[in-house]
C-alpha positions as CSV (number, residue, x, y, z in Angstrom):
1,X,51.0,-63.1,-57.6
2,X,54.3,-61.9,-56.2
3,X,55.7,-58.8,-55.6
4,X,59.1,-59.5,-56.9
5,X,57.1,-60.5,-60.8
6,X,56.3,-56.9,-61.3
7,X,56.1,-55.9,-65.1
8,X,58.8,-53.0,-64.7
9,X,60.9,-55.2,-62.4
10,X,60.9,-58.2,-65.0
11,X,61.1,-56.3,-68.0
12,X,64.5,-54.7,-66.3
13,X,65.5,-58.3,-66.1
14,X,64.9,-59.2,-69.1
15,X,66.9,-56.4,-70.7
16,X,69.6,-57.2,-68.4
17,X,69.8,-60.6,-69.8
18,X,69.4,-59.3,-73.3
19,X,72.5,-56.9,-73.1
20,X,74.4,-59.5,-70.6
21,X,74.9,-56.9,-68.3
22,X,75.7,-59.2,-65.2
23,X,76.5,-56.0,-62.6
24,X,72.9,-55.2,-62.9
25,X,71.7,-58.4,-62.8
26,X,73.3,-58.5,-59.6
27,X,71.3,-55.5,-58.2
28,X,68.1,-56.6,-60.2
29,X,67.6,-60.1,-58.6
30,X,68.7,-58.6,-55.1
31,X,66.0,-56.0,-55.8
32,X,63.7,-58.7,-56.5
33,X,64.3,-60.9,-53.9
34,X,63.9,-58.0,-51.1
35,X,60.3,-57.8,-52.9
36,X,59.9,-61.6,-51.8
37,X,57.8,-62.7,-49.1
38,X,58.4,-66.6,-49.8
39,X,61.7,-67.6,-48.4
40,X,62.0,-69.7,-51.5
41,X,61.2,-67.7,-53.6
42,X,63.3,-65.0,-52.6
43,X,65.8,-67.7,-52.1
44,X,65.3,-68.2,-55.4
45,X,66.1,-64.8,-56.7
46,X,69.2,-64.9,-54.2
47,X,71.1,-67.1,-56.3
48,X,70.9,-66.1,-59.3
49,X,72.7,-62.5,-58.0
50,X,74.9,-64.4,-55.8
51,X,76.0,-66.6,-59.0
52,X,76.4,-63.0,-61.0
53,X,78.0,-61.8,-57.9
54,X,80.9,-64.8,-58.4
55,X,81.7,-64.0,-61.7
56,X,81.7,-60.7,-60.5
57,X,83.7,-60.5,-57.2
58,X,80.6,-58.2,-56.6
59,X,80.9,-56.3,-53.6
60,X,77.6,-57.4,-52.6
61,X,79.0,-60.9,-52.3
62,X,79.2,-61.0,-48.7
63,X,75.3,-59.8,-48.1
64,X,74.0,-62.3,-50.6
65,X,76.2,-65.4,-48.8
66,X,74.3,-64.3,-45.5
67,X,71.5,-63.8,-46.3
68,X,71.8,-67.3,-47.9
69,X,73.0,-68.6,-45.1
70,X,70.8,-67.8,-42.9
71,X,67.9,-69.8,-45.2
72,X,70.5,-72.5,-45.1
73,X,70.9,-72.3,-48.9
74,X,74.9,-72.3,-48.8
């Protein structure tokens, strides 16, 4: 099981989703993928912050494209 699909965490998701608050999805899927140790899978959880991020101009935009990078995901 991973470490980023922890009940708390997901359940934060979820109601992150449910109130379409995108800023913390942001900070919930970076949270998650720093939980990651499968470079997919925290790849994975990358992008969906780095897609909230655009819609954002979230500062955290320039962390998530390196660290994307560096996976060669972007």
């Amino acid at each position: 099981m991973s470490m980023a699909n922890t009940p708390d965490l997901e359940d934060q998701i979820l109601s992150a989703h449910d109130r379409h608050d995108h800023a913390s999805l942001v900070t919930l899927y970076f949270a998650a993928a720093d939980r990651c140790s499968d470079i997919d899978e925290e790849c994975f959880f990358l992008t969906y912050a780095y897609i909230y991020a655009l819609e954002l101009n979230h500062s955290a935009l320039p962390d998530l494209h390196d660290r994307l990078s560096k996976h060669g995901r972007i």
